[in-house]
C-alpha positions in Angstrom: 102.6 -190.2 -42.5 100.3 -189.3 -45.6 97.5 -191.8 -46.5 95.2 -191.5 -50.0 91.8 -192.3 -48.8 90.4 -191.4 -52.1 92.5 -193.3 -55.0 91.6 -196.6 -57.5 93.0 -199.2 -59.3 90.6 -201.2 -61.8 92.0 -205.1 -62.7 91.7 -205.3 -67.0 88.3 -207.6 -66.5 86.2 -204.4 -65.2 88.2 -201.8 -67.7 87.5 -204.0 -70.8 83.5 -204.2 -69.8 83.2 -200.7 -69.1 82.7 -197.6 -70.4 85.3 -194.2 -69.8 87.7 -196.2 -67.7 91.0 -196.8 -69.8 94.6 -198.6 -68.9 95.5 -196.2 -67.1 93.6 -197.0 -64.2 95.0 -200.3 -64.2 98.9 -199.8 -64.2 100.1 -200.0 -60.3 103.7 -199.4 -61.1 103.2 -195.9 -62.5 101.0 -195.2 -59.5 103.5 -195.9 -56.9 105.8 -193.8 -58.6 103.5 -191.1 -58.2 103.3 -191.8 -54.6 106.5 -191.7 -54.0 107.1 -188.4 -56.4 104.4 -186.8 -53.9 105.5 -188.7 -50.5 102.3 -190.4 -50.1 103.1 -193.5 -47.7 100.3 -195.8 -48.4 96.7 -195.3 -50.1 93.1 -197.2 -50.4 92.3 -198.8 -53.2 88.6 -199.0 -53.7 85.7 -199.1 -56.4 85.5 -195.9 -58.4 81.5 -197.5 -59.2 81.6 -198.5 -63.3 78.8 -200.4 -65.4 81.4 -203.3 -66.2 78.3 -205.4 -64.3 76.2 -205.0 -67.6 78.4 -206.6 -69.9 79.9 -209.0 -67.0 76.6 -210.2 -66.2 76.2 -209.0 -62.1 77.6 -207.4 -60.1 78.8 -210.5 -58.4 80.8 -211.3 -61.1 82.9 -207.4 -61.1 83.0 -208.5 -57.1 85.0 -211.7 -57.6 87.4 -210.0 -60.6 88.1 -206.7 -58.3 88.4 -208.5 -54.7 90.6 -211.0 -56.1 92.8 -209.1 -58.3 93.1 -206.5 -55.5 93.9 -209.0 -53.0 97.0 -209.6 -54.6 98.3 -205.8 -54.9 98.0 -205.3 -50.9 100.0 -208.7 -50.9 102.4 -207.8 -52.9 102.9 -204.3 -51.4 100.6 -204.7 -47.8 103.3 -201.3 -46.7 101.7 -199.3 -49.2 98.1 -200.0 -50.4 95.1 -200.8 -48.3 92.1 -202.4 -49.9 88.5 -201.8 -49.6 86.2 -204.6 -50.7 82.9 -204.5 -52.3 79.9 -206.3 -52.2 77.5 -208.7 -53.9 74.8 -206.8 -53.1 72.8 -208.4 -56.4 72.8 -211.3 -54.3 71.6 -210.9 -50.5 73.0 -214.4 -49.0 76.5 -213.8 -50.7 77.2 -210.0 -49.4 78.3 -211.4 -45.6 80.2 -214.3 -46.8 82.1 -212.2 -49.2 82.7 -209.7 -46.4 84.1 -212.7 -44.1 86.3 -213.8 -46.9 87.5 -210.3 -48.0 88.7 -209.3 -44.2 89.6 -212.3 -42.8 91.3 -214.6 -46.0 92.2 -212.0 -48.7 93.8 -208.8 -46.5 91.3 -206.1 -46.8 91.1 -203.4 -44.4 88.1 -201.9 -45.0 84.6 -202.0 -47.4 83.7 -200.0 -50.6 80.4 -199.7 -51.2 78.2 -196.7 -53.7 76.1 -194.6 -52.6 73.3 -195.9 -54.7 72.8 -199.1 -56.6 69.3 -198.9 -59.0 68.3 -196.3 -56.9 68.3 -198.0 -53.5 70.3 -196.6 -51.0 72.3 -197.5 -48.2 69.6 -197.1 -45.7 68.1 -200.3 -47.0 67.7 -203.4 -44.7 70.1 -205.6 -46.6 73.1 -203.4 -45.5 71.9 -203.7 -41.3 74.3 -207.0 -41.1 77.3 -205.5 -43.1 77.1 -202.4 -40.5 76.9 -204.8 -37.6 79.7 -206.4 -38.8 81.6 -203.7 -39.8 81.0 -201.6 -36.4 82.3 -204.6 -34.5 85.0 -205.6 -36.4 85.8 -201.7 -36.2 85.8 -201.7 -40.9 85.5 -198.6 -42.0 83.0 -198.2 -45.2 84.3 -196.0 -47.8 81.6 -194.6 -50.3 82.2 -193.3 -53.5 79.3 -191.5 -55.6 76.9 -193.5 -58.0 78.1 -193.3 -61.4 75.4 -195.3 -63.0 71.5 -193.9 -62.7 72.8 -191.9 -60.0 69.9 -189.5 -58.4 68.7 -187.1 -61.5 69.7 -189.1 -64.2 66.1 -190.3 -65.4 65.5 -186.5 -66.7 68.7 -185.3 -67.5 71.7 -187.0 -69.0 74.5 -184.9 -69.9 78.1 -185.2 -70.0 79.1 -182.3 -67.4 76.3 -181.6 -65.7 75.7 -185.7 -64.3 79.2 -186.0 -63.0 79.1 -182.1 -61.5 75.7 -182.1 -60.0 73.9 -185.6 -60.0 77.0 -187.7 -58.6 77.1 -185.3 -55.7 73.3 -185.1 -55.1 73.5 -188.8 -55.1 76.3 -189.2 -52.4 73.8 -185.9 -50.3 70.7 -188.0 -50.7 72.4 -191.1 -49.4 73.8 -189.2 -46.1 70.3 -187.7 -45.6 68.7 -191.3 -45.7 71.3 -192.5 -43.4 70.0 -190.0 -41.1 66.3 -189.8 -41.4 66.7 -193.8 -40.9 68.5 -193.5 -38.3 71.4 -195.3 -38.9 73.9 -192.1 -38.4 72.6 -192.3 -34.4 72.3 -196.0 -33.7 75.5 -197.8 -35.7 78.7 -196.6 -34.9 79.9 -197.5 -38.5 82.9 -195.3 -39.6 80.8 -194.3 -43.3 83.6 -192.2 -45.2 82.1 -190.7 -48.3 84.0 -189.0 -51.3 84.0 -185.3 -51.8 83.3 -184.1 -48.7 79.9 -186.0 -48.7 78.5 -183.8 -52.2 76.8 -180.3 -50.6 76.1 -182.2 -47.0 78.5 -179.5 -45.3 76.7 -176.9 -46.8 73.2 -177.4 -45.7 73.6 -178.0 -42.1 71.7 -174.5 -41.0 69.1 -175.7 -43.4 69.0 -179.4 -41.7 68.6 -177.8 -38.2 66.0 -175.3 -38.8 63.9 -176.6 -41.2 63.6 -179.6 -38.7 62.8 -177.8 -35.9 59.9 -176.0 -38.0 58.5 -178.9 -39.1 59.2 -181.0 -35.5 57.1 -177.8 -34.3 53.7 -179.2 -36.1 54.5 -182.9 -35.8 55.2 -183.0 -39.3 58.6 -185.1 -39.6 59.3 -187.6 -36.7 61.0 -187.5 -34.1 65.0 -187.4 -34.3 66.0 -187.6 -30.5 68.3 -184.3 -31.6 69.1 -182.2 -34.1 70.3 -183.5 -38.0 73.6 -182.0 -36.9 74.0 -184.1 -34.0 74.2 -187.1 -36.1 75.9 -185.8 -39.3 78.5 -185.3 -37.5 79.2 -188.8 -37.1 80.5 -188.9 -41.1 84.3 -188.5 -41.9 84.8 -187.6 -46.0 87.7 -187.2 -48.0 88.7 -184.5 -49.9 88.8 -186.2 -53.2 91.5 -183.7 -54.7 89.7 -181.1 -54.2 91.5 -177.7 -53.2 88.5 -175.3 -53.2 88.8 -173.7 -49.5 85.0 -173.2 -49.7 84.5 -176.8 -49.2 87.2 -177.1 -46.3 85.9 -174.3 -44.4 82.4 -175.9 -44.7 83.8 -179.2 -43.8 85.4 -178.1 -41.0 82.8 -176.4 -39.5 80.6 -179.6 -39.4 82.9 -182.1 -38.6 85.9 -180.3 -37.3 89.7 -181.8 -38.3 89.3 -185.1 -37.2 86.6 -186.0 -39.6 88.5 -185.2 -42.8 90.6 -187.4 -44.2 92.5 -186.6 -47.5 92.5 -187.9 -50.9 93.3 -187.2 -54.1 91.0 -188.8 -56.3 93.7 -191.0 -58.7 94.0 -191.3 -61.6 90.8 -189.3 -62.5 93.2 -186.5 -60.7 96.9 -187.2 -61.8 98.8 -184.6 -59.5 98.0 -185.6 -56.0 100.6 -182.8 -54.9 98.2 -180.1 -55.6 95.8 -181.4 -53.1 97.9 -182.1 -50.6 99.0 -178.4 -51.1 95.8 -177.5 -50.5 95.7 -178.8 -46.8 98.7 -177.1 -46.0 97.8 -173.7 -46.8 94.7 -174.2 -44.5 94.3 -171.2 -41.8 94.5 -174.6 -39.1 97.1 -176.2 -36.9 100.0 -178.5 -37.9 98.5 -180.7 -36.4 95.3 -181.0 -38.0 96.7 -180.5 -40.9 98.9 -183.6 -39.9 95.7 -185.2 -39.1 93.7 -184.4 -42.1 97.0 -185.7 -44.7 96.7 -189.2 -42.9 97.0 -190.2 -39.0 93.2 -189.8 -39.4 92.8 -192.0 -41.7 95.3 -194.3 -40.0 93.2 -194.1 -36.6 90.2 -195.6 -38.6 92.1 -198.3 -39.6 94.0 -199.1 -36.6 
């Protein structure tokens, strides 16, 4: 069994209103064929994050166009695409009624929610009842990386260097929030984030001992255990990624049952390459097994 936790579809209301996405990330047909060219079973559909809300009006609006039109992909093909909803989160009252109506009426398995919107994160209160929800209904909450005024953007705006740094320094920030507000240790949401959750895997000797220094003087409160503890909690895809750097870091914090992995279509076209990637791994079959999609199918199940 091989699951995409990391791939998109956009319905033509959100390509036409934003910028860089094109048709291609609206044609369904040519993405099944590359399923089945790779022998991927079933994959997630969820929000790549665009600025269609600008021209649309809110991001209510690019809520109802994307929910709806996805809606009718998983029931036109519910044995081999899983959706992930997002959110009204322009409008407070809306986001748990459009949660309700995603899950329960429309057929999606999961939520898709950025790691940033303006510059709020997902630490903030209005999310507390879509975790509640979500860790009781057992949703998993995919998160894909800002896109728009993600973390850095206000001083530097450049082509490569926002997408390469700032989108993953976005998705880092939001994990570290998650954790200094406690949210990591007291929900037991299942928070998946793309790309291995930016440089999180990377800084975990950093988190540890730079707490404990500061813990030492009284200087940042009071965790109830190390960062580590808690980080753990975080699965992340590998968002077609093959860089062994990145595994071996990911491993090493999470272990094989916290990676799931994805490929990142159509912004990646050749999911086969990934996929590669995990076999080559220095790991079991069985992990490897785990990582290419019963992990993912765990989540969900």
């Amino acid at each position: 069994m091989v699951i995409d936790a990391h791939s998109h579809w956009l319905p033509e209301g959100i390509i036409n209103n934003a910028h860089f996405y094109h048709k291609g990330w609206g044609e369904i047909e040519s993405q099944l064929r590359v399923m089945d060219g790779a022998g991927i079973n079933k994959a997630v559909l969820s929000y790549p994050t665009s600025d269609a809300h600008l021209k649309l009006g809110s991001i209510s609006e690019v809520v109802r166009i994307f929910n709806d039109h996805v809606s009718r992909i998983i029931r036109k093909y519910p044995d081999r695409f899983i959706g992930a909803a997002i959110l009204p989160i322009d409008h407070e009252p809306d986001m748990i009624k459009e949660l309700k109506r995603s899950t329960e009426e429309l057929g999606f398995k999961a939520i898709s929610l950025a790691t940033s919107y303006n510059g709020i994160y997902l630490d903030d209160a209005r999310f507390l009842q879509v975790y509640k929800i979500a860790q009781d209904k057992n949703i998993p909450v995919f998160v894909h990386s800002q896109i728009v005024n993600p973390i850095g953007f206000e001083r530097v705006k450049d082509p490569l260097l926002t997408p390469v740094i700032e989108y993953i320094f976005d998705t880092t920030i939001c994990i570290g929030k998650l954790l200094m507000s406690d949210i990591l240790r007291d929900y037991g949401v299942k928070f998946i984030f793309g790309y291995f959750g930016g440089v999180t895997p990377h800084l975990t000797g950093r988190f540890d001992s730079t707490y404990q220094m500061l813990r030492s003087v009284e200087f940042v409160k009071d965790l109830k255990g190390n960062p580590t503890d808690y980080l753990k909690n975080i699965y992340v895809d590998t968002s077609g990624d093959k860089t062994e750097a990145n595994f071996s870091a990911a491993l090493e914090l999470l272990g094989p049952r916290h990676i799931l992995w994805g490929s990142d279509y159509p912004a990646k076209k050749d999911p086969a390459v990934s996929m590669q990637a995990i076999r080559d791994l220095k790991i079991s079959q069985e992990d490897k097994e785990n990582i290419l999609g019963i992990n993912l199918s765990r989540l969900l199940s």
